[in-house]
C-alpha positions in Angstrom: -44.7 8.4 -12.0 -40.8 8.2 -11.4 -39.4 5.0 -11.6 -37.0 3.6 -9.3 -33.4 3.5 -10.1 -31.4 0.5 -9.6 -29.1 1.5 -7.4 -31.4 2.9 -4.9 -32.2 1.8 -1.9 -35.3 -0.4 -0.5 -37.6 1.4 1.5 -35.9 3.9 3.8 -34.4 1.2 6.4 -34.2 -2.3 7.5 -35.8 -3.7 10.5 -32.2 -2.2 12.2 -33.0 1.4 11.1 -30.0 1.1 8.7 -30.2 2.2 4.8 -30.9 -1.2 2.9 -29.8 -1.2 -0.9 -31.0 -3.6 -3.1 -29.8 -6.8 -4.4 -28.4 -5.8 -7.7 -27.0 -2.7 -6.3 -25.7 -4.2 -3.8 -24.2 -7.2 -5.9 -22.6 -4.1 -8.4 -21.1 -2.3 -4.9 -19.1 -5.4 -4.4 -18.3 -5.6 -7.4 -17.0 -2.1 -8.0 -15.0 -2.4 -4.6 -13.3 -5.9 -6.1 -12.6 -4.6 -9.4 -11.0 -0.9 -7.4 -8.7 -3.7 -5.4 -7.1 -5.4 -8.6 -6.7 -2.6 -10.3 -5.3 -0.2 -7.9 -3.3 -3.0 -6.9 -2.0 -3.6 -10.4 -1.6 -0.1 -11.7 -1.8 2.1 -8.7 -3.6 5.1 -8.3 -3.0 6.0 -11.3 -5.9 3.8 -12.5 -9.0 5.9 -13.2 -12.7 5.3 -12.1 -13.2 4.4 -15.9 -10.5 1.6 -15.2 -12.4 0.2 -12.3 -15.8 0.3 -14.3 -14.4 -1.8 -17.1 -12.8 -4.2 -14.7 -16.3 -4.4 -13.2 -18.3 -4.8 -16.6 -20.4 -1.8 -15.4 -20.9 1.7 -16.5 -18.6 3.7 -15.4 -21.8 6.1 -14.4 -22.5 3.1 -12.1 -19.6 3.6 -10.0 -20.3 7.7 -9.8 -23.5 7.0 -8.5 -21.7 5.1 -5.9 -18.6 6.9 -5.0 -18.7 11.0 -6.0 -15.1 11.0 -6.8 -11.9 8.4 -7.5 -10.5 9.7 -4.0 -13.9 8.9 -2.3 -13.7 5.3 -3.6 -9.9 5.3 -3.2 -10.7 6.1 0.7 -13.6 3.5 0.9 -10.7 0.9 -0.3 -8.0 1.7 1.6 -9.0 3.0 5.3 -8.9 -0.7 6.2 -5.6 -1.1 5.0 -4.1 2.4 7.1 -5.7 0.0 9.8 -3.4 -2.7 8.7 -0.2 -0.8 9.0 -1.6 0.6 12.6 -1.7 -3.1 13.6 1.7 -4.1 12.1 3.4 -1.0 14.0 2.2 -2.4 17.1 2.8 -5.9 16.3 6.1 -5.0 15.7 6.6 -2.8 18.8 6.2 -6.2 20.9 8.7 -8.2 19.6 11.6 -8.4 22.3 14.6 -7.6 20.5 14.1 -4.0 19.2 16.2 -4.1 16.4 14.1 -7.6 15.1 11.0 -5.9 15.4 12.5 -3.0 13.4 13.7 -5.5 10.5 10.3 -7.3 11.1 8.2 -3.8 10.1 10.2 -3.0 7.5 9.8 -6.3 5.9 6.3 -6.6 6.8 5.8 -3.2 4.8 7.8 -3.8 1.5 5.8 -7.1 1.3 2.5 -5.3 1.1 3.9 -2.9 -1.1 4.9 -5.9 -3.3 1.7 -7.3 -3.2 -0.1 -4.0 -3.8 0.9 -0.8 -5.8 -2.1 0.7 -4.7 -0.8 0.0 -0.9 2.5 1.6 -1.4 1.2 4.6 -3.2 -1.3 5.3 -0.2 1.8 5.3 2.0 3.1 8.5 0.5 0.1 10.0 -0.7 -1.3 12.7 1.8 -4.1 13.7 -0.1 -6.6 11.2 1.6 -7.8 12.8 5.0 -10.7 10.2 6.5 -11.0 10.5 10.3 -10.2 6.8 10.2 -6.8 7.3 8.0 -5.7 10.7 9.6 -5.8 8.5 13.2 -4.1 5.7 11.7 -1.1 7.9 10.0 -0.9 9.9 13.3 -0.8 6.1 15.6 1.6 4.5 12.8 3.9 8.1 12.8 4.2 7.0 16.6 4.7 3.6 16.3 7.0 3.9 14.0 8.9 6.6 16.5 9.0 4.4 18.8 10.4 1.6 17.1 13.1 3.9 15.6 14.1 4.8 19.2 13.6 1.5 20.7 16.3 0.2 18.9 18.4 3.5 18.9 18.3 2.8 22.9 19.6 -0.6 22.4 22.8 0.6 20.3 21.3 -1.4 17.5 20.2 1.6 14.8 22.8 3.6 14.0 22.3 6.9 16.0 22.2 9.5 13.2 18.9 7.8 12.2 15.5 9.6 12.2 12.1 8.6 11.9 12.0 11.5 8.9 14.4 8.8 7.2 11.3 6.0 7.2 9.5 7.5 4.3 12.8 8.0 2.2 13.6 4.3 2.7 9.9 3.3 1.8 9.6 5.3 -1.2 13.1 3.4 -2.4 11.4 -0.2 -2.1 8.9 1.1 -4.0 11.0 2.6 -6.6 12.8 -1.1 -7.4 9.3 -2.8 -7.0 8.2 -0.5 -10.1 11.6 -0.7 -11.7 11.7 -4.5 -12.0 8.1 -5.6 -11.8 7.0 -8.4 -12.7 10.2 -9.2 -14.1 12.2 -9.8 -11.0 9.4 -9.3 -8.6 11.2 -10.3 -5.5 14.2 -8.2 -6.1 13.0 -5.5 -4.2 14.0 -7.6 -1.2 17.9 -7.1 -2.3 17.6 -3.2 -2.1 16.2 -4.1 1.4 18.7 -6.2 2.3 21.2 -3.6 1.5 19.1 -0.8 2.9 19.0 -3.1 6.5 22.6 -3.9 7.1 23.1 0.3 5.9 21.2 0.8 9.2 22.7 -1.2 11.8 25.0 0.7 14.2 28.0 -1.3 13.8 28.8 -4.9 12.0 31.4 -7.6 11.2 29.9 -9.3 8.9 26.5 -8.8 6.6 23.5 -10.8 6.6 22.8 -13.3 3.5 20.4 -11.3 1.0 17.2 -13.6 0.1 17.5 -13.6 -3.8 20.3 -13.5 -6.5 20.9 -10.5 -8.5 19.3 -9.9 -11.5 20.3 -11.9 -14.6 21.9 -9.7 -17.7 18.9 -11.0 -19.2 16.6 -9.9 -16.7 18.4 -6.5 -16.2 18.3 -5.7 -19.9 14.7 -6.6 -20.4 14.0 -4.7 -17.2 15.8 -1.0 -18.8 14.4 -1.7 -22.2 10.5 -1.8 -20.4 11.2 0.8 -17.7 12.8 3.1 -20.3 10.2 2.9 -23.0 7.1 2.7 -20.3 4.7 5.3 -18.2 6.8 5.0 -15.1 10.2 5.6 -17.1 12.6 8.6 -18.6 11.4 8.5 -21.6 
């Protein structure tokens, strides 16, 4: 007589109707969707499922019987997140000054990017296809138009900028975050600062940037690592 694996569910459904697992699987689906957090976070999505399963001090055969492939799991993580940047868009879209809420998105987005490699790579990876993401990248793609052209309308944005141009700035925050790391993990916000008064439509003057320049020290350690590691030329 077949046993019962430990992962499977408990009966066929709760008192809802709804597929209950059991406690232990249950316990090692949390932990599995913990561990894929931290470690996409930390490495990206370049992290593999056998990453996540040593994270999680499971089998890595544990997390296939849970999630077919590292895109499925990757997807499980993250629609929340496209949900996230959906709900910033708009946020942003109702602050008065259209050039503020501009700044305000663009901020808002490096941060998580800082806080999350796994975050920033999802931004400009189009391989993940979920109803939920695919509405989210279409309802951000227009909130993020209409930002653009908000403040276009208020003379504020320089007029030769397009909403194609969003992605090319994103993918350059994301460039210094991996180049300094944990370093200088805040210098990203320099490149921004630069990257923000770059798009204004005219100026006399240049706002304050939030953080000093990188030390010689910091710079040097900072080629040395990038140079020698995954991410670098070499």
């Amino acid at each position: 007589m077949p046993t019962s694996h430990p992962d499977a569910l408990v009966g066929s459904s709760d008192m809802c109707g709804q597929p209950r697992l059991r406690a232990d699987a249950q316990a090692n689906l949390e932990r599995i969707l913990c561990s894929a957090r931290e470690v996409f976070g930390a490495q990206g999505l370049d992290a593999t499922l056998a990453d996540v399963a040593r994270h999680a001090g499971v089998g890595v055969g544990t997390v296939y019987r849970r999630f077919a492939s590292k895109d499925e799991l990757i997807q499980a993580l993250f629609d929340s997140r496209c949900a996230e940047i959906e709900s910033l868009a708009t946020t942003s879209l109702e602050i008065p000054g259209a050039w503020d809420g501009l700044v305000h998105y663009l901020e808002a987005i490096s941060r998580r990017m800082a806080d999350s490699r796994g975050f920033g790579d999802i931004l400009m990876d189009a391989r993940f296809t979920s109803d939920a993401f695919t509405r989210a990248r279409a309802s951000i793609t227009r909130s993020t138009a209409a930002l653009v052209n908000r403040a276009k309308d208020e003379g504020t944005l320089r007029d030769d900028f397009e909403i194609s141009d969003v992605p090319l700035l994103i993918q350059t925050i994301k460039l210094s975050q991996n180049f300094t790391g944990d370093d200088a993990p805040e210098a990203y916000r320099r490149v921004l600062g630069f990257i923000i008064d770059g798009l204004r439509a005219s100026r006399t003057t240049h706002r304050e940037l939030p953080v000093p320049a990188l030390t010689t020290e910091q710079l040097d350690h900072v080629m040395h690592r990038y140079g020698s590691g995954p991410d670098g030329p070499c």
